[in-house]
C-alpha positions as CSV (number, residue, x, y, z in Angstrom):
1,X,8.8,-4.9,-5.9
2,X,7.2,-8.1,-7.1
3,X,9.0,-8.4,-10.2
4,X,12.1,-8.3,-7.8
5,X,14.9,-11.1,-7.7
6,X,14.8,-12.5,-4.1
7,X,18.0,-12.7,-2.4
8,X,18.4,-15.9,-0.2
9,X,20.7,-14.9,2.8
10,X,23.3,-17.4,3.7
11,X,23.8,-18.5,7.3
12,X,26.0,-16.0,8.3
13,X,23.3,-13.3,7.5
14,X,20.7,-15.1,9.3
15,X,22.4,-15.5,12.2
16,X,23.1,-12.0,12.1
17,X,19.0,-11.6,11.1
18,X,18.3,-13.9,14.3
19,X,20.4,-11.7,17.1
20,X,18.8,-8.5,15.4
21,X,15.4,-10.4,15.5
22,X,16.3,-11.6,19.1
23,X,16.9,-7.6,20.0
24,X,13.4,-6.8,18.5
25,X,11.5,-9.6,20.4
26,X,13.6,-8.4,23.7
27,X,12.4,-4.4,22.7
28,X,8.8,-5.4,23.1
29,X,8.9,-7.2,26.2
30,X,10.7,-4.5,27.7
31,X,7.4,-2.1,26.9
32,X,5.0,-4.7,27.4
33,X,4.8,-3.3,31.2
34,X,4.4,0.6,30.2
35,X,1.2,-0.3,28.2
36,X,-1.1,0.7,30.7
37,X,-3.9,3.4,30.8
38,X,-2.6,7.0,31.6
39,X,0.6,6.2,29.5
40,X,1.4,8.1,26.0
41,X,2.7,6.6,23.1
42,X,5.4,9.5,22.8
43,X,5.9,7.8,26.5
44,X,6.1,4.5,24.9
45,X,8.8,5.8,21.9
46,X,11.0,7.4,23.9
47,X,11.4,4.6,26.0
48,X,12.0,1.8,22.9
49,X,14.4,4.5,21.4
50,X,16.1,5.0,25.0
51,X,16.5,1.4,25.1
52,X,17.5,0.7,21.6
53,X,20.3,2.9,21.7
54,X,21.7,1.5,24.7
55,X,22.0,-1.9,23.7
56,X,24.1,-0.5,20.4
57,X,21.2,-0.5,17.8
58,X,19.2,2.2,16.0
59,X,15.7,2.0,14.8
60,X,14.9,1.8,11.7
61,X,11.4,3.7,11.3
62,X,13.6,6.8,12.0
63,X,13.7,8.8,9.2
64,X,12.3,6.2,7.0
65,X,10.4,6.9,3.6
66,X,11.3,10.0,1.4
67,X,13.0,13.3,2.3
68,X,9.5,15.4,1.9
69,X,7.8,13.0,4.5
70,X,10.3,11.1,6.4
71,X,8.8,8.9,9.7
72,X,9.3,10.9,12.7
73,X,9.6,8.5,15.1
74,X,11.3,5.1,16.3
75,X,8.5,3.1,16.4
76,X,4.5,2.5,15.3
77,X,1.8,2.6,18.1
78,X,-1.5,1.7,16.1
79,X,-4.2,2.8,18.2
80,X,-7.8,0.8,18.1
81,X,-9.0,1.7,14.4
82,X,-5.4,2.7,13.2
83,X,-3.8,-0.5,11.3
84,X,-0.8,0.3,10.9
85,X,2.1,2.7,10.9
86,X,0.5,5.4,13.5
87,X,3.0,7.7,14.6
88,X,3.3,8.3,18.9
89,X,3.1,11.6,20.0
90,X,2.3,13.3,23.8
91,X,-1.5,13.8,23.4
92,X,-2.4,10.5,22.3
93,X,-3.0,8.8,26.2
94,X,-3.8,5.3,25.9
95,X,-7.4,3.8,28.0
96,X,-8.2,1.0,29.6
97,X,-10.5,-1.1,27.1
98,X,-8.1,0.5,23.9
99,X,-5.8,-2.2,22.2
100,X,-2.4,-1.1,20.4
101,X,-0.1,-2.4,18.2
102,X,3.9,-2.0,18.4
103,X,5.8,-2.4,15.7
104,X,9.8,-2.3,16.7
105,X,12.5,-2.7,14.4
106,X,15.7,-2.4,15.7
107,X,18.9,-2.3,13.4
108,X,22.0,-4.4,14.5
109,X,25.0,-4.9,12.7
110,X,23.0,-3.4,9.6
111,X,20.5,-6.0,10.1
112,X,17.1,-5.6,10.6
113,X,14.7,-7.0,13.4
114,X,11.2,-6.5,12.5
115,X,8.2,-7.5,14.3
116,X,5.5,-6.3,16.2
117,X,2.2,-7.3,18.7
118,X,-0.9,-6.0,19.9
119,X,-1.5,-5.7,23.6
120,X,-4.8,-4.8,25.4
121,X,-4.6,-1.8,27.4
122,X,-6.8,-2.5,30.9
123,X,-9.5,-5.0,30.5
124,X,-10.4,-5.6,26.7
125,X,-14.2,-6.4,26.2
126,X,-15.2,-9.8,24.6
127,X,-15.3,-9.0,21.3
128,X,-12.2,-6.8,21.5
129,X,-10.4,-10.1,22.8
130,X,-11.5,-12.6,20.3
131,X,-10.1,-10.2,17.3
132,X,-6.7,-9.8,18.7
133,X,-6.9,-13.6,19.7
134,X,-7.8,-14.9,15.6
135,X,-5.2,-12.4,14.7
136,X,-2.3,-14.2,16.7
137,X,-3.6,-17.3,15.6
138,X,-3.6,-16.0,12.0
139,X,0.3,-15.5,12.5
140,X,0.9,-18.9,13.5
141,X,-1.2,-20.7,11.2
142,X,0.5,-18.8,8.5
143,X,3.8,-19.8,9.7
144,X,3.3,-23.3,9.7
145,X,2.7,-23.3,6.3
146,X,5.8,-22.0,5.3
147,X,8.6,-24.6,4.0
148,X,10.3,-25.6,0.9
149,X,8.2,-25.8,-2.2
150,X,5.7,-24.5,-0.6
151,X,4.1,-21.4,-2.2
152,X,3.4,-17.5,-1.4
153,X,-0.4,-18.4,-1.5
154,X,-0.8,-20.8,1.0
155,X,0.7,-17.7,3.4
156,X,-2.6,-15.8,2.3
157,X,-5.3,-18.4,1.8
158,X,-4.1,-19.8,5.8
159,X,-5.3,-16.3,7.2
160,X,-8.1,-15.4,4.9
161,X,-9.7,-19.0,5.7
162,X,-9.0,-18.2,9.6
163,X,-10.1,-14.6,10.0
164,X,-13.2,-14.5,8.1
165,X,-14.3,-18.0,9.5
166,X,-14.7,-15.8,12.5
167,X,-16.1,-13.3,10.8
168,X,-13.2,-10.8,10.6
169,X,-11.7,-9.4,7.5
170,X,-8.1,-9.2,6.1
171,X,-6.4,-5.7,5.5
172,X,-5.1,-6.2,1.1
173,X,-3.7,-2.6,1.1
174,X,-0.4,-3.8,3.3
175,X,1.8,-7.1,3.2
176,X,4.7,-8.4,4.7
177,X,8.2,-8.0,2.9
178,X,11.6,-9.5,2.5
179,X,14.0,-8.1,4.8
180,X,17.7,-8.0,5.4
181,X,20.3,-5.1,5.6
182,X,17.7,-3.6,3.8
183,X,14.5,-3.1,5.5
184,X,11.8,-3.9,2.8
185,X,12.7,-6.0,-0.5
186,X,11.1,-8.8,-2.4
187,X,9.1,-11.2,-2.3
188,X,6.1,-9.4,-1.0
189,X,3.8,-11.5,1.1
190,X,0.1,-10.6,0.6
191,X,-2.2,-11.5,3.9
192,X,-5.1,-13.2,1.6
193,X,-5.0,-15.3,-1.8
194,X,-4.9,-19.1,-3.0
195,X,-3.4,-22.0,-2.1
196,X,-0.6,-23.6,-4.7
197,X,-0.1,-19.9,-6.0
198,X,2.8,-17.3,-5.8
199,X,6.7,-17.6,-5.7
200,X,7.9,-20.9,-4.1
201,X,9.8,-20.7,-1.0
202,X,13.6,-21.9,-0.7
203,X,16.3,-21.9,1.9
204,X,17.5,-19.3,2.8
205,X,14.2,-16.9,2.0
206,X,13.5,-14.6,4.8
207,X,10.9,-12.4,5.1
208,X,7.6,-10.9,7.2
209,X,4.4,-12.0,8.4
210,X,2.6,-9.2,9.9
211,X,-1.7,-9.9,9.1
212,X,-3.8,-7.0,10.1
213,X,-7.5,-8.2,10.9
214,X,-10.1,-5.6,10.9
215,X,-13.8,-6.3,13.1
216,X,-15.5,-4.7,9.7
217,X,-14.7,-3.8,6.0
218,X,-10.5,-4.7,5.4
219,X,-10.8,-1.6,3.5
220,X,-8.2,1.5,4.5
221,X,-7.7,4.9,4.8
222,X,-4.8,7.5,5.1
223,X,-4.8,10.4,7.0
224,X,-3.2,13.7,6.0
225,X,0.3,12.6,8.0
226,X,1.0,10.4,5.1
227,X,2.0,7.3,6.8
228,X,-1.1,6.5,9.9
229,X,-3.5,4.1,7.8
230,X,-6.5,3.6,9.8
231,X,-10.1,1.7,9.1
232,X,-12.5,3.1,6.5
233,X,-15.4,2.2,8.9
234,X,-13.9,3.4,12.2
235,X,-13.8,-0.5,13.5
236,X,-10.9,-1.8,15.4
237,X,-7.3,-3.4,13.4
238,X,-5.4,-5.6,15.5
239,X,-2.1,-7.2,13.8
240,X,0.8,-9.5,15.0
241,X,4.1,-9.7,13.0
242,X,7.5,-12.0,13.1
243,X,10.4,-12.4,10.8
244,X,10.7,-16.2,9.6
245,X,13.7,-17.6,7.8
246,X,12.8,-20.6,5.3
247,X,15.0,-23.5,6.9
248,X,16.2,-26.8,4.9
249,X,13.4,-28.8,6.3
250,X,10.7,-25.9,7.4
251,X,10.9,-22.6,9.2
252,X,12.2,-20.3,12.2
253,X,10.9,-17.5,13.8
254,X,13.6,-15.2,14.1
255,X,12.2,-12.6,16.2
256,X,10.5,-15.9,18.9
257,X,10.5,-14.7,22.4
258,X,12.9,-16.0,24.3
């Protein structure tokens, strides 16, 4: 994928990207109030693919990957230690004290809205707060390096200087991705690195930002399912994600709240 040309979407396909990406944002505040303890996360998917279906859309983790080991569901829930892609099912009941990420990506008009959040389940303790907090902040201080001439590096070197000032490490086995009408493409957008390195940005670039901040070792491991990643040491993951399209003069968040 790296060696990949990157297509630069004109503005009719990012204003298509920005109602998909407006759908997504909308899709998780419409679970935010089911994540509570005593709920499931099949609870939780049936609900996002309920919702997604009436407002004309499909999700795109259905069925994705290959034919042998397609995803089963609409959506990720990634549980405490998982970091990403866990798959919801009826015995997983969320706590109070657990966090969980959401990743949603509805498809509209063939375009894909891709992003995702962490909540706190209950009352998080201290330490369980300030992780998801540096993630978040990870996100944003990523974002607001992206412009024009600037580089894929600076992406990675703005969250690796953030999370492990605090003492928190940066997952290297997953990155963002370009995305489109096709939900993962080029350029890939690693979570750590060096400034001034890496494919410059331009116009019309759209892509992911999804960091995933471990509490110990960034270090990952997959279980048996073949998609739920989870951390080698058992410590909590916590990861925020939004779509960004590269703007003459900067950036937009195409999956911002409203």
């Amino acid at each position: 994928m790296a060696t990949e040309r990157v297509t630069l979407l004109s503005s009719r396909e990012i204003e298509k990207m920005r109602k998909a990406g407006s759908l997504a944002a909308e899709l998780l505040d419409h679970l935010a109030p089911m994540v509570k303890p005593g709920v499931s996360t099949q609870e939780l998917n049936d609900e996002a693919e309920r919702w997604t279906q009436a407002k004309g859309a499909i999700s795109a983790p259905l069925g994705y990957g290959s034919k042998k080991n397609p995803f089963p569901r609409s959506i990720c829930t990634s549980v405490n230690e998982v970091i990403c892609h866990g798959v919801p099912n009826a015995k997983e009941i969320l706590m109070d004290g657990d966090i969980i990420n959401i990743d949603v990506t509805p498809i509209l008009d063939s375009y894909h809205g891709d992003t995702s959040r962490t909540f706190f389940v209950g009352e998080p303790a201290p330490e369980v707060k300030k992780l998801v907090e540096v993630t978040e902040e990870c996100l944003y201080r990523a974002i607001a390096e992206v412009k024009p001439g600037a580089r894929v590096g600076d992406i990675g070197a703005a969250i690796q200087e953030h999370a492990e000032s605090n003492g928190f490490s940066v997952v290297r086995d997953f990155v963002g991705h370009g995305v489109s009408n096709v939900f993962h493409t080029a350029p890939q957008i690693p979570h750590y690195g060096r400034r001034g390195k890496g494919k410059r940005f331009k116009p019309g670039m759209v892509f992911t930002i999804e960091p995933m901040i471990n509490q110990g070792t960034w270090e990952a491991i997959m279980l048996d399912d073949g998609w739920t990643a989870v951390t080698a040491d058992g410590l909590l993951s916590a990861q925020f994600e939004h779509t960004i399209a590269v703007t003459a003069d900067g950036v937009e968040i195409l999956t911002k709240r409203a």
